[in-house]
N, C-alpha and C positions, 0 to 999 in steps of 0.2 A: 253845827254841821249844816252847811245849807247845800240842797240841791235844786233847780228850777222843777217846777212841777212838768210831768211829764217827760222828762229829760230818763234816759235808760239808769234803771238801777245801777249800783255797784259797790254797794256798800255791806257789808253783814256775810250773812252767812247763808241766806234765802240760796231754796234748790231751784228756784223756779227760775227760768229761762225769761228772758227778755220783757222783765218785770220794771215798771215805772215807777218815777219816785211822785211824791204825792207829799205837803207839809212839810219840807225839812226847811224850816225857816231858822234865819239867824238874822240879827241887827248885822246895820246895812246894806241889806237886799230888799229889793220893794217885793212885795208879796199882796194877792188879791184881797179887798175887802168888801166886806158887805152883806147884808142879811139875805137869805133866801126862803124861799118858802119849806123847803124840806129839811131846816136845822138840823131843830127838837129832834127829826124820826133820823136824821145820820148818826147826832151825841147819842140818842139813845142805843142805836143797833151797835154803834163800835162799843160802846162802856159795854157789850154783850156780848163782844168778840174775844176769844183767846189771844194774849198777848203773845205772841212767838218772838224769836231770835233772843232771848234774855240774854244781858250783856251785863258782867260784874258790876261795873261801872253807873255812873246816871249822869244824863244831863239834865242841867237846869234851864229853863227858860230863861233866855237873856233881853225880853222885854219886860220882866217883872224888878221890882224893888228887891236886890241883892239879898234881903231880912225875909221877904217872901216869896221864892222862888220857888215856884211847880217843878218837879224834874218828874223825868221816864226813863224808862230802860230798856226801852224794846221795840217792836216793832208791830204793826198790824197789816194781816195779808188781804186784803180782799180780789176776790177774783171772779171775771164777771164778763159774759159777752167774748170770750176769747182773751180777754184780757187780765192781768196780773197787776196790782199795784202794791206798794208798799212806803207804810206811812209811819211817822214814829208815834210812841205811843200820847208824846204831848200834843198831838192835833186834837183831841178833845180839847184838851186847855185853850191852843192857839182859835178855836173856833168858839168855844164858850168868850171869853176873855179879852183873846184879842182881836176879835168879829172878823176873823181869817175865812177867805173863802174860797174852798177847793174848786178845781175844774168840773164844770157840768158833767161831765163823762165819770167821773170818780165821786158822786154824789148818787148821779143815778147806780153805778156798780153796787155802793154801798145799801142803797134800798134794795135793790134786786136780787143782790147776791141770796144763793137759797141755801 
């Protein structure tokens, strides 16, 4: 399921009003790469986030080897500065793995959020 970062939500089940989408990567869509300084403290605070929207279903990661695919099943809300986002729950994986690099404004969200 790919959505452009930043682009309006419209997927799921989320209550929250005019929430962006953040991660939803699929092969071929170009998507940002690259290391940043505040990885480590994003993978860490989201692995410490409540997964919300759980969905029956999972998705696999479709840049992995078909034998070893990451999948998820849900969603993560962070909200921050007025702002709403929502990311699936494989953006850890796509930023460990696939050195995926969210938009500065949803990096800082995710530090800041309290």
């Amino acid at each position: 399921m790919y959505y452009k970062d930043l682009t309006p939500y419209d997927y799921g089940f989320t209550n929250y009003k005019n929430a962006l989408n953040i991660g939803w990567l699929e092969r071929g869509y170009e998507f940002q790469v690259g290391d940043f300084p505040e990885k480590q403290e994003v993978i860490e605070k989201l692995k410490l986030k409540k997964r919300e929207n759980l969905y029956r279903g999972a998705h696999s990661c479709e840049f992995c080897d078909r034998y070893e695919r990451e999948s998820g099943n849900g969603e993560y809300i962070v909200m921050w500065n007025k702002k709403v986002y929502s990311a699936p729950t494989l953006i850890i994986h796509y930023i460990e793995i696939h050195n995926y690099k969210p938009p500065q404004e949803f990096i800082d969200a995710v530090i800041n959020e309290k």
